[in-house]
RODO-2510 file (C-alpha; in nm, 4 decimals, decimal comma):
residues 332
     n   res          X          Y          Z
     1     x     0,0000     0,0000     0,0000
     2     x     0,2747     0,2472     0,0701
     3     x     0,4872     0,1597    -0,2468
     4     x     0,1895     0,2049    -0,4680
     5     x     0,1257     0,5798    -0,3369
     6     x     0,4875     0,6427    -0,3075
     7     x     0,4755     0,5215    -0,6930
     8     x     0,1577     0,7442    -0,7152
     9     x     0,2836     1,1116    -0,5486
    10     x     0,4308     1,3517    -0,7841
    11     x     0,5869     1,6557    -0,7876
    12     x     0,4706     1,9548    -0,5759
    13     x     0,2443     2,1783    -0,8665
    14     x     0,1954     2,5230    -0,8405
    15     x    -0,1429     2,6754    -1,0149
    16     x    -0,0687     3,0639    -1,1206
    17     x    -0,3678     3,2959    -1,3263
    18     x    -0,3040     3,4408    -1,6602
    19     x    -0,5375     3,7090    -1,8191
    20     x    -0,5400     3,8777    -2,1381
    21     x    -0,5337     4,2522    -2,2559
    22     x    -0,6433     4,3538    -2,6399
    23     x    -0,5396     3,9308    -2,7026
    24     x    -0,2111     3,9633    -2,5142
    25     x    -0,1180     3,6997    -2,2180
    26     x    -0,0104     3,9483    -1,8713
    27     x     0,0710     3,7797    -1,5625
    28     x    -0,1756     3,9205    -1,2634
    29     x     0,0436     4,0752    -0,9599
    30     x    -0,0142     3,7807    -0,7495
    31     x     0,1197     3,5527    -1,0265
    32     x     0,4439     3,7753    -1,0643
    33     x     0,5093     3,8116    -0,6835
    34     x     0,4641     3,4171    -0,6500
    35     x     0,7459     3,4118    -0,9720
    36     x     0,9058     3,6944    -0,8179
    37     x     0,9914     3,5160    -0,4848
    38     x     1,0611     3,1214    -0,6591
    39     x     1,3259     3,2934    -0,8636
    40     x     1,4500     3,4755    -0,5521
    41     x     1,4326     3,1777    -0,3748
    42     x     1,6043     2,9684    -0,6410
    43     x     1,3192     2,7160    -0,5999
    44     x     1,2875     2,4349    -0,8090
    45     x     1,0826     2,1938    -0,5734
    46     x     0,7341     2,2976    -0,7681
    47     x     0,5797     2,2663    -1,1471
    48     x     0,4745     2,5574    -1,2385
    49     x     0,1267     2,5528    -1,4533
    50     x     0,0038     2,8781    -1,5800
    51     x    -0,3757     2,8869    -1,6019
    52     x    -0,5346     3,0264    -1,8979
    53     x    -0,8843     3,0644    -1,9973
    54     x    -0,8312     3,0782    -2,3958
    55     x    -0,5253     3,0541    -2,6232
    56     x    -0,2808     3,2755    -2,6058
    57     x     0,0298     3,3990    -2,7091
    58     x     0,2618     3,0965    -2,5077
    59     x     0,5867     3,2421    -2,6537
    60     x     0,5528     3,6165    -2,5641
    61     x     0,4535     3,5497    -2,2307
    62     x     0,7498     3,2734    -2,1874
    63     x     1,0551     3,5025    -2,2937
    64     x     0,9026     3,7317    -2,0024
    65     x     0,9218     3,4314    -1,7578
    66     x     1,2210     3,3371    -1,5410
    67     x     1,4169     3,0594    -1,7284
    68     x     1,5388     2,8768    -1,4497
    69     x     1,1590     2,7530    -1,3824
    70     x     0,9655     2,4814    -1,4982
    71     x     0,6650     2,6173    -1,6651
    72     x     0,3640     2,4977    -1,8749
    73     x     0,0040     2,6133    -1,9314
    74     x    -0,3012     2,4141    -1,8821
    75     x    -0,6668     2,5296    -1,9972
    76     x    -0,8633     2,6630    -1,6414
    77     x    -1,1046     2,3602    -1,7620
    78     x    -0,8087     2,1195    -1,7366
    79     x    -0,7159     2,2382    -1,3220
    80     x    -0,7516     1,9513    -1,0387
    81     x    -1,0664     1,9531    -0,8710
    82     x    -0,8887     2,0789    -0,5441
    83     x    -0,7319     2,3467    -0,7422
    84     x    -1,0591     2,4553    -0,9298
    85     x    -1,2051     2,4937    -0,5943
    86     x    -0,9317     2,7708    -0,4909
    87     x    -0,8798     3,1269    -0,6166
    88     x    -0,5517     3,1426    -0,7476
    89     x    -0,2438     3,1124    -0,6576
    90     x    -0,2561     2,7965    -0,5008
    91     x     0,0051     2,4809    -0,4000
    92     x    -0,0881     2,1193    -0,4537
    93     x     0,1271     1,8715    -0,2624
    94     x     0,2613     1,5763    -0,4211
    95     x    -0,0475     1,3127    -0,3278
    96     x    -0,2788     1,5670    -0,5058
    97     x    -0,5281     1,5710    -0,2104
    98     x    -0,3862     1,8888     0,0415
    99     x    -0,4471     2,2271    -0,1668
   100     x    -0,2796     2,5627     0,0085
   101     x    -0,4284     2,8756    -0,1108
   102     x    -0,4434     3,2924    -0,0802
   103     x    -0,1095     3,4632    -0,1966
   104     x     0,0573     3,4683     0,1971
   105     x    -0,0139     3,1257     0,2607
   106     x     0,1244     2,9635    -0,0874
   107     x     0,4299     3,2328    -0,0549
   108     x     0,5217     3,1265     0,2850
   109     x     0,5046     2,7465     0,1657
   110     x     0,7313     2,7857    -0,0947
   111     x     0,9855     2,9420     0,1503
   112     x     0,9259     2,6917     0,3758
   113     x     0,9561     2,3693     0,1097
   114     x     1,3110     2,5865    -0,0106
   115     x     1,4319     2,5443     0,3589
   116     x     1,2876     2,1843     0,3914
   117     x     1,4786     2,1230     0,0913
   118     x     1,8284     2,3095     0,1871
   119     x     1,8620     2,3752     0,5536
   120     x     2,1434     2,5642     0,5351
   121     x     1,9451     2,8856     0,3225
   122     x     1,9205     3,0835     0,6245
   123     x     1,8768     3,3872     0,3511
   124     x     1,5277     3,2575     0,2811
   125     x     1,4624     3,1530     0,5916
   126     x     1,5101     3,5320     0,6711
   127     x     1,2534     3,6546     0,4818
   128     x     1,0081     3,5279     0,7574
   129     x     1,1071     3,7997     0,9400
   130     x     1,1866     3,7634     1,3925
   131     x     1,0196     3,4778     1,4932
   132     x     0,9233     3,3560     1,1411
   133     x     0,5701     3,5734     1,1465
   134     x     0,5502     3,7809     0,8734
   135     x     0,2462     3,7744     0,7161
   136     x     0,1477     3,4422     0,9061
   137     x    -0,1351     3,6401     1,0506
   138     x    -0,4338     3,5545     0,7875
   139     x    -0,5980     3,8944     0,6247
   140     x    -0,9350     3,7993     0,7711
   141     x    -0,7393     3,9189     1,1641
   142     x    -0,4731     4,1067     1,0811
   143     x    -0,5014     4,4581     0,8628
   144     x    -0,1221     4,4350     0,7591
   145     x    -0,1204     4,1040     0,6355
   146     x    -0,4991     4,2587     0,4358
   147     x    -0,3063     4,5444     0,3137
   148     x    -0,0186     4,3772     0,1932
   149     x    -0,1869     4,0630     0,0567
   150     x    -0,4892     4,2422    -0,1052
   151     x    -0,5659     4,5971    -0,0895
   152     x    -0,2178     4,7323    -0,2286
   153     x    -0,1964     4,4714    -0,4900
   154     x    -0,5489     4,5385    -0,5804
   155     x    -0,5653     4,9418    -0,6102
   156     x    -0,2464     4,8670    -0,8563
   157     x    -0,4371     4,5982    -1,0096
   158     x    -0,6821     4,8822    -1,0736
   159     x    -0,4699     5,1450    -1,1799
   160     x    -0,3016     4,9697    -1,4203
   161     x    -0,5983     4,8428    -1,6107
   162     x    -0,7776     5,1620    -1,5767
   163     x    -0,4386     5,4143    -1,6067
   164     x    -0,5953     5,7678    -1,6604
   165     x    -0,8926     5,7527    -1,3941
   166     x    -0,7424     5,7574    -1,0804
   167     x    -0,4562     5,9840    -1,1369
   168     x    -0,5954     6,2748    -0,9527
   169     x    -0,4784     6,0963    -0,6092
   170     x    -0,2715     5,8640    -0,4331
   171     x    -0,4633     5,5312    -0,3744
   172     x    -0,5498     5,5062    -0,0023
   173     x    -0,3874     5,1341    -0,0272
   174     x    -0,0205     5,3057    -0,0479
   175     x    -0,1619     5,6264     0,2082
   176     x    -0,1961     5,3298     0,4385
   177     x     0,1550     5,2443     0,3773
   178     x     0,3259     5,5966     0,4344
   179     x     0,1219     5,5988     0,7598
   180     x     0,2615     5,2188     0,8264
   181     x     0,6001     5,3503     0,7383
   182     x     0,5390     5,6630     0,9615
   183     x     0,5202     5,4799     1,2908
   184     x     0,8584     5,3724     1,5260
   185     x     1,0547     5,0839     1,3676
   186     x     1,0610     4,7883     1,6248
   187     x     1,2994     4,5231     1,5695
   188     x     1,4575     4,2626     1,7762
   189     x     1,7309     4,4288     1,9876
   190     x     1,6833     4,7488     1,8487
   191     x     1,7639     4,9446     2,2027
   192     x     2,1331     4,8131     2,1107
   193     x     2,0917     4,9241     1,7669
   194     x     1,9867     5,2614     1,8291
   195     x     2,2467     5,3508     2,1142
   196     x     2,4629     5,2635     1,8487
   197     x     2,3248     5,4872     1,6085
   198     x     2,3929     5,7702     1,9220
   199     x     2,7147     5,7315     1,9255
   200     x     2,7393     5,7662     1,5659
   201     x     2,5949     6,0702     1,5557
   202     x     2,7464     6,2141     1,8361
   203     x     3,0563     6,1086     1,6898
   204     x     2,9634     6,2457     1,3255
   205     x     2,9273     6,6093     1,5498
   206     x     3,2530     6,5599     1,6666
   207     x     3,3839     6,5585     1,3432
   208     x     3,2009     6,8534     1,1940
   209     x     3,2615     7,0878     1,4631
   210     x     3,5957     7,2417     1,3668
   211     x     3,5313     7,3260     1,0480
   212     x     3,1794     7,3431     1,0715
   213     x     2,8997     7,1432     0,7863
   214     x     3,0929     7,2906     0,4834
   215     x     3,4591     7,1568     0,6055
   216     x     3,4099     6,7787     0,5242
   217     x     3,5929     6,6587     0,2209
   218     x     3,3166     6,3473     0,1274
   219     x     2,9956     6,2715     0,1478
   220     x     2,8336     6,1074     0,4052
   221     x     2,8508     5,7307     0,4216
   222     x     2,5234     5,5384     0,4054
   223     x     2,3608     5,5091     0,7391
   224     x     2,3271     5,3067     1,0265
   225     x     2,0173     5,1601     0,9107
   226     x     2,0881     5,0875     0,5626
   227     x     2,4159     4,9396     0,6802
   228     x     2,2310     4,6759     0,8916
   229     x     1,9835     4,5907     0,6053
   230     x     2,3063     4,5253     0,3818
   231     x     2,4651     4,3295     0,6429
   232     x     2,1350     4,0938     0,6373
   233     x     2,1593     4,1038     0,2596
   234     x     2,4815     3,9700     0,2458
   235     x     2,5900     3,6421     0,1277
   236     x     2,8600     3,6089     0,3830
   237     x     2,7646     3,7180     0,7446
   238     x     2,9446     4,0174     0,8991
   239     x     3,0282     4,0329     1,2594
   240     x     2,8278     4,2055     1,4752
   241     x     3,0571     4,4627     1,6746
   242     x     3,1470     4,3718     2,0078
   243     x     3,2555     4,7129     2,1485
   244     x     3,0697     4,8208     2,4508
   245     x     2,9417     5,1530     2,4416
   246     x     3,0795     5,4440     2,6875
   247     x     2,8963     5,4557     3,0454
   248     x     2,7733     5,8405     2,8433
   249     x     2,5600     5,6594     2,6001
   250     x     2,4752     5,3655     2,8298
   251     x     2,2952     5,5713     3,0961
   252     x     2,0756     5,8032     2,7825
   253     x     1,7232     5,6432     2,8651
   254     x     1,5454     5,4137     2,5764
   255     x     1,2138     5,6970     2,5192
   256     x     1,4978     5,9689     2,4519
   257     x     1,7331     5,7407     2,2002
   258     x     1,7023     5,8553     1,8597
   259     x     1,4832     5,6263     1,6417
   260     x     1,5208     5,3959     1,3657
   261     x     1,4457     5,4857     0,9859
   262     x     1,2654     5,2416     0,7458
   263     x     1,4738     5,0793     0,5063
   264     x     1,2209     4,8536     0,3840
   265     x     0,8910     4,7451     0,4861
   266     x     0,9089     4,5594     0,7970
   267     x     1,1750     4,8038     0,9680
   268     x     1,5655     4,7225     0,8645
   269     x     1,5180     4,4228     0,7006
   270     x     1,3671     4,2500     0,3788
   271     x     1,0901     4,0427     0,4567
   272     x     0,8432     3,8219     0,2810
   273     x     0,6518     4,1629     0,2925
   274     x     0,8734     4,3446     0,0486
   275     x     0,8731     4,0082    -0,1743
   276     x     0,4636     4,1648    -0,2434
   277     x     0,5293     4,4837    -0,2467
   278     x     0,8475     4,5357    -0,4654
   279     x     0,6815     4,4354    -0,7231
   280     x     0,3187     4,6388    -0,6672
   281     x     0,5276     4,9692    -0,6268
   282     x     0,7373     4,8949    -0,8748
   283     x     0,4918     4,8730    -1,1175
   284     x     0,2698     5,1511    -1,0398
   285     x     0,5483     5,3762    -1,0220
   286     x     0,5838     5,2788    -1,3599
   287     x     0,3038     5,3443    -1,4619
   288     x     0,3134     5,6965    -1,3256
   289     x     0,5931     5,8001    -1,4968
   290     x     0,4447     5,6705    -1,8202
   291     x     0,1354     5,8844    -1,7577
   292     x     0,3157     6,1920    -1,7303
   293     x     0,2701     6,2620    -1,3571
   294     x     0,5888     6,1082    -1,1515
   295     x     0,6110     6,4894    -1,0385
   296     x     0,2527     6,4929    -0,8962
   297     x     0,3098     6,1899    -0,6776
   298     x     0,6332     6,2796    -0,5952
   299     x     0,5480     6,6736    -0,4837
   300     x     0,2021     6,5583    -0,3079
   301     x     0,3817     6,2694    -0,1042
   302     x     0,6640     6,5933    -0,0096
   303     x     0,3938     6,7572     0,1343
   304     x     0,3106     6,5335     0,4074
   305     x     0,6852     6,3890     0,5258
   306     x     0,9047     6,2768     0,2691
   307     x     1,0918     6,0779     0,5074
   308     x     0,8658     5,8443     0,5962
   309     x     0,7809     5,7293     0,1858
   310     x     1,1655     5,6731     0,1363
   311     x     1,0402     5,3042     0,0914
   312     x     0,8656     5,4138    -0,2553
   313     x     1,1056     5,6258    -0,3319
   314     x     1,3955     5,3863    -0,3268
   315     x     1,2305     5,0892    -0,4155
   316     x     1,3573     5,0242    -0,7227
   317     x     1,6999     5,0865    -0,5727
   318     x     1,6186     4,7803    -0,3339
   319     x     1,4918     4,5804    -0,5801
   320     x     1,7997     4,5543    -0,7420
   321     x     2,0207     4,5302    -0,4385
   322     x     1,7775     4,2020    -0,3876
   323     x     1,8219     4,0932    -0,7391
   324     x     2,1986     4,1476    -0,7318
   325     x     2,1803     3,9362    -0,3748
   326     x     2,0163     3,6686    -0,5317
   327     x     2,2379     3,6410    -0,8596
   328     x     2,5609     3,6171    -0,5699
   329     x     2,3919     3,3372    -0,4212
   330     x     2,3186     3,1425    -0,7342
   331     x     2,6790     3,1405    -0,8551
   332     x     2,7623     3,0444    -0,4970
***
């Protein structure tokens, strides 16, 4: 009995949607955050089956696809029944009889069958963030994992089928965000990390005092912040200092240590979180600049507090820092 399902289980499947525009096969943004993080992930442990509703163009759509995936369509009509049941994306496990679906829940899976399959990819296993939460939460309970998971996606869903109606103003989806992105980072440890950062800039004064600001020869270095998030990035892990900070900076209480900028999402690190929203702000700053109002965004966001949308603003910066990260580790 066990040899014959052994001989019956096959390989993990993944189910993606496909939809058309004026004949031409475009990948939904679920679909190309669930391609965007297999390819990040180097995962190879699914089949990939593209779900289309009519035929389409298979090779225009392929050369957009990431080669090192194993992809095929299959007609909607054509889907398991467990699949069929399911809004898309969805994971099928090998017996064909335990469907995972919703974008979180099949993106967490996949990171989690990457580490099952290689233990020692500690970079993925990063992405679920301190205590391997993020986006665990389901978006029925928890109004980050539902902003995240559907309303961002979905206003840029919306704008980019619809590009000239909604122009006038931001979509509240990615007002949500800057407010998100507004608040205190909290990290793990980041009383340490922030003392740190006091000294830094107390030291930084120290050095601009006897000339004054216009007396330094280079520009400043990247911050304290950034610094950590590249530190995570990196393929080969950098010592954390071990210098203990001066009894001056020890006794400054926690409330009146300065606090911690967003680098991305989550605080200082990448997270499964920026894995869906790379790609939504990505492409709907795209799509602003093709419309002809990059400025309008840009000079209505400066009017609230441009420091706390510096995730938009650099996000294509981060998305190749990621990209690069992930080539490293590849060649590795």
């Amino acid at each position: 009995m066990k040899h014959s399902e052994a001989a019956q289980r096959q390989q993990p499947s993944l189910y993606l949607e496909v939809c058309s525009r004026d004949d031409e096969p475009r990948l939904p943004l679920h679909s190309s955050i669930v391609l965007f993080l297999l390819s990040y992930c180097d995962c190879k442990s699914f089949k990939v089956f593209l779900a289309v509703d009519k035929p389409l163009s298979w090779e225009s759509l392929r050369s957009r696809l990431p080669s090192s995936l194993d992809v095929c369509d299959t007609p909607v009509e054509a889907l398991p029944r467990l699949v069929r049941g399911c809004r898309l994306p969805a994971a099928l496990d090998g017996s064909g009889r335990l469907c995972r679906a919703g974008l979180a829940v099949v993106l967490r899976h996949i990171i989690n069958t990457t580490i099952q399959a290689d233990p020692s990819r500690t970079d993925v296993l990063a992405l679920l963030g301190f205590k391997k939460t993020c986006l665990k939460a389901c978006a029925e309970v928890s109004k980050w994992t539902r902003l995240c998971e559907i309303a961002i996606p979905s206003a840029v869903e919306d704008h980019l089928q619809n590009p000239t109606s909604h122009h006038q103003q931001l979509p509240l989806s990615i007002l949500a965000l800057e407010r998100r992105l507004a608040e205190p980072v909290r990290v793990h440890n980041d009383d340490k990390i922030r003392r740190q950062k006091l000294r830094e800039q107390k030291q930084s004064g120290k050095n601009e005092a006897p000339g004054g600001p216009g007396s330094r020869s280079s520009e400043p270095g990247p911050g304290l912040e950034l610094r950590a998030a590249l530190a995570k990035l990196s393929v080969e892990s950098v010592p954390s200092p071990t210098t203990r900070e001066n009894s001056e900076i020890r006794k400054v209480k926690t409330a009146e240590l300065p606090p911690l900028e967003h680098v991305f999402a989550e605080g200082l690190y990448f997270t499964l979180t920026d894995v869906v929203l790379l790609p939504c702000i990505s492409q709907y700053l795209f799509l602003i600049s093709k419309i002809h109002i990059k400025c309008q965004l840009y000079s209505t966001i400066s009017e609230r507090k441009p420091q706390n949308i510096a995730y938009i603003q650099s996000v294509f910066r981060k998305s190749s820092l990621c990209s690069a990260t992930s080539h490293q580790q590849e060649h590795q």
